[in-house]
C-alpha positions as CSV (number, residue, x, y, z in Angstrom):
1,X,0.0,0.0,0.0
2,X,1.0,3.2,-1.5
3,X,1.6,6.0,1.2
4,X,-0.7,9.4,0.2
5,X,1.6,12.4,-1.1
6,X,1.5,14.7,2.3
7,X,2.3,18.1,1.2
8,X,3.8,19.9,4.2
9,X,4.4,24.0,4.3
10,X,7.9,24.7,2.7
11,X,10.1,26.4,5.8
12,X,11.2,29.6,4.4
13,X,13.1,30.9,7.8
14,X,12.8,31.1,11.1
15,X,12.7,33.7,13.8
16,X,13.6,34.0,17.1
17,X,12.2,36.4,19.8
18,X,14.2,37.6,22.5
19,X,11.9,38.8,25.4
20,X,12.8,41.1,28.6
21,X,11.3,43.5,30.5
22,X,12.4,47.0,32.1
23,X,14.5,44.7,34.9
24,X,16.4,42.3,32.0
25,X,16.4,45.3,29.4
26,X,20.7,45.6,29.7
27,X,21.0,41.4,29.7
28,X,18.8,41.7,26.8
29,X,21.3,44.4,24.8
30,X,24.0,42.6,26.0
31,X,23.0,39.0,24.4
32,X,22.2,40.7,21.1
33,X,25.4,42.5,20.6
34,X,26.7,38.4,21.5
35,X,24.5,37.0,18.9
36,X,25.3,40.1,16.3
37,X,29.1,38.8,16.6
38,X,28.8,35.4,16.7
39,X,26.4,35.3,13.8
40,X,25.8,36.6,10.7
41,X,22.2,36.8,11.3
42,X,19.6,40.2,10.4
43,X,18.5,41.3,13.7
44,X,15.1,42.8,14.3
45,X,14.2,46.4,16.0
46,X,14.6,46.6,20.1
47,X,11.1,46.9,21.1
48,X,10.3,48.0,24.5
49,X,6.7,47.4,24.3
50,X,5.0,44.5,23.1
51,X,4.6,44.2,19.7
52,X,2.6,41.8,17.4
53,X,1.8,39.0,19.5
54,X,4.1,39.6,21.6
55,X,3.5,40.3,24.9
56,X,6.7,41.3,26.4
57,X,9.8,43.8,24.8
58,X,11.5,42.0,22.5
59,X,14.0,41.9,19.7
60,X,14.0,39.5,17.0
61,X,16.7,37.3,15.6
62,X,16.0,36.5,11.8
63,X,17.7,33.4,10.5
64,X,18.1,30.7,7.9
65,X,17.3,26.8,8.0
66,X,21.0,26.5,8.4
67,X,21.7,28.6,10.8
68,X,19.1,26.8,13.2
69,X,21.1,23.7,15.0
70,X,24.1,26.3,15.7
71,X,21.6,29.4,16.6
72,X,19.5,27.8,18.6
73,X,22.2,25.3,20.6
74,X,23.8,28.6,20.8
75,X,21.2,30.4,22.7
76,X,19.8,27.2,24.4
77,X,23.2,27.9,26.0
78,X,23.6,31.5,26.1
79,X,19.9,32.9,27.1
80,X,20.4,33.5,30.7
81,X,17.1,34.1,32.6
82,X,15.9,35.5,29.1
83,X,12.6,34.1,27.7
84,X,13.3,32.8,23.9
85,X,10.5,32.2,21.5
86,X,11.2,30.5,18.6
87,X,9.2,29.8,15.2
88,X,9.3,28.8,11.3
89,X,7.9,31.4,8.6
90,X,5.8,29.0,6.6
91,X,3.1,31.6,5.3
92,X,0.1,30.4,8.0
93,X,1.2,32.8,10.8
94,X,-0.9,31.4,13.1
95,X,-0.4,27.9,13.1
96,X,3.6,29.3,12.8
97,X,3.5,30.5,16.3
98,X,0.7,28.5,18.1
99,X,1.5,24.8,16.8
100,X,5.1,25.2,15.8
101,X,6.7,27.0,18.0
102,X,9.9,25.9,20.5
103,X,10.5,27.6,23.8
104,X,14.0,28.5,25.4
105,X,13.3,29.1,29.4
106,X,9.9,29.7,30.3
107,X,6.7,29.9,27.7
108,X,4.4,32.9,27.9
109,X,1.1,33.3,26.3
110,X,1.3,35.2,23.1
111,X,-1.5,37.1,21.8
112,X,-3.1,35.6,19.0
113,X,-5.7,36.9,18.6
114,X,-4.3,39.6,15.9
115,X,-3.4,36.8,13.9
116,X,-7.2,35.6,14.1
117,X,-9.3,38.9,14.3
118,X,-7.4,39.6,10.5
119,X,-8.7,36.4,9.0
120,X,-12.1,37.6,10.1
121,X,-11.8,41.0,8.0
């Protein structure tokens, strides 16, 4: 018996999210300039504010399919007490960071709802 041809989203990239608050805001600087010369990686704005569904301050870490066993060993390593969010960029931005994400340290809820209030419009 034949297995059925499963077509699975292509993984264009991924992202990681750094989060920290007003009390982590310098550990937070401080592991970005570590990853921004250890990597050649495009790193996202410093937000401090959420952002997206984001609920904490964050920065985010932009980064290739080959990049991800060194990155995220790397920061698996490297985080701290700093909260790491990690997901693909398939297209389907909710399923993205709701199904596919990994956590580094401890999860947070995200705020999803942005992604599913704009497939209601």
């Amino acid at each position: 018996m034949e297995t059925p041809d499963i077509k699975a989203p292509e993984i264009k990239d991924w992202h990681a999210h750094v989060y920290f608050d007003a009390a982590t805001r310098d550990k937070a600087w401080a592991l970005r300039e570590r990853i921004e010369k250890s990597f050649e990686i495009n790193m996202g704005r410093f937000h401090e504010k959420p952002v997206g569904p984001h609920p904490m301050f964050s920065y985010q870490v932009h980064f290739k399919n080959e990049q991800f066993a060194l990155l995220i060993s790397w920061l698996t390593l490297n985080h701290g007490d700093l909260i790491v969010f990690i997901h693909p960029n398939t297209g389907q931005d909710l399923e993205d960071h709701r199904d596919r994400a990994v956590w580094i340290g401890k999860s947070v809820p995200l705020a999803l709802s942005i992604f599913t209030d704009r497939k209601k419009d």
